[in-house]
C-alpha positions, 0 to 999 in steps of 0.5 A: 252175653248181653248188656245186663248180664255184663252188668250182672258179671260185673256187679257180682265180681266187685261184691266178691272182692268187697267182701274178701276185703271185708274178711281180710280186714276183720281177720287179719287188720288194717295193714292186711288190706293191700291191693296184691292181697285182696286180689288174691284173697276174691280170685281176680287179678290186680287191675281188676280192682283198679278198673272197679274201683279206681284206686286203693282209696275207692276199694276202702271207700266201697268197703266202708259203705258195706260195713257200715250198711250192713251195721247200720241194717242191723240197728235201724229198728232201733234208731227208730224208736226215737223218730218222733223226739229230735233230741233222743233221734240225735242221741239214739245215732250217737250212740250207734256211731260210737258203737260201730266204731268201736266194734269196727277198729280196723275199719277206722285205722283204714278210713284215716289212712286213705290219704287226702282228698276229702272225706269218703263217700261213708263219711259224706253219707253220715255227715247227711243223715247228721245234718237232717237230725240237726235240722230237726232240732233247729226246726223245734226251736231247740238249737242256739247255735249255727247249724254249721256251727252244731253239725262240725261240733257233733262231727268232731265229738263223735270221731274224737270220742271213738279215736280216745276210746280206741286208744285205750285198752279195752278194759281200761276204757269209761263206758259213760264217756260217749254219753257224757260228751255227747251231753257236754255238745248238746249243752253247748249247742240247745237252747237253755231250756228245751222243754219250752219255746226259746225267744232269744234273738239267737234262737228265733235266727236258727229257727227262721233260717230252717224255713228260709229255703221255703220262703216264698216270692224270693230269688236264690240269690236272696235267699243265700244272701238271707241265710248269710246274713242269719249265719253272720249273725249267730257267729258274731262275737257277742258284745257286752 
């Protein structure tokens, strides 16, 4: 057997075993997902998992990336339509967020309960796409907040939202609150008066640190002594 067909093998081996995960989660739920029973359930034995993936933890992670590309494949036309506006950008991937993770409950009681060791390679992957959409809007001139600051502050209101919502039953559940928290983060996070060029010292520091990786004439070591200074600056607490 040659190299690529070894590859081909081995690529068709780890899908079939994603996969039997996948359906035993959506089927039977989060506790469903063990080592001993997705082995069984993609036809292979248990250390074959182990040497594809690692750990229990790789397995969830490789899981996690499927569905959520899968859903994510589904819904890019949609996500778009709003390319050309960064605030409707930021709302239309709100809105897909909260949208995934509550037609995917299972997979988020399984991503909480891979242990620790930082967030899955999903989680780091839509932190990313997260971090472009906010350092669109710093770009505009629209953001009065650190970008870390915005980033962490949308990050968490978006999981919050999804584990509130999920802890409700789903006839119970308020149908505006994904919208009305994501409205409550952008009034923390905007510029006052978004339609229009904001000169506060806040928002011109948010706006110059976007370009900072740009500037030319400057060392690295500068220019993250520069960023420093502006991140320093915009987290100060305001005096009087």
């Amino acid at each position: 057997m040659t190299a690529a067909q070894d590859t081909a093998s081995r690529d068709d081996v780890r899908l079939g075993i994603v996969t039997a995960a996948s359906q035993l989660l959506r089927e039977k739920g989060a506790n469903a997902v063990t080592t001993r029973a997705v082995a069984q359930a993609a036809g292979v034995q248990a250390p074959t998992i182990y040497r594809l993936f690692g750990d229990k933890n790789g397995l969830i992670d490789a899981v996690a990336e499927h569905v959520m590309a899968t859903y994510v494949a589904a819904k890019s036309a949609v996500v778009r339509a709003a390319e050309g506006d960064p605030v409707a950008d930021l709302r239309l991937g709100w809105r897909v967020h909260i949208e995934f993770g509550l037609a995917n409950p299972e997979l988020y009681a399984l991503i909480g309960a891979r242990g620790t060791g930082g967030p899955s390679p999903a989680t780091a992957a839509g932190i990313e796409v997260l971090r472009t959409r906010v350092r669109r809007l710093a770009a505009a001139g629209l953001l009065g907040v650190d970008e870390r600051r915005a980033l962490m502050m949308i990050h968490a209101a978006g999981n919050g939202t999804i584990l509130a919502l999920l802890a409700t039953p789903p006839q119970e559940r308020d149908s505006g609150l994904g919208d009305a928290m994501f409205d409550a983060v952008l009034s923390s996070i905007l510029v006052s008066t978004p339609a229009t060029p904001d000169t506060t010292v806040s928002a011109v520091a948010v706006t110059f640190a976007t370009v900072v990786p740009d500037l030319p004439g400057l060392s690295d070591a500068e220019r993250a002594l520069m960023t420093e200074w502006l991140h320093r600056s915009l987290t100060a607490p305001q005096t009087a």
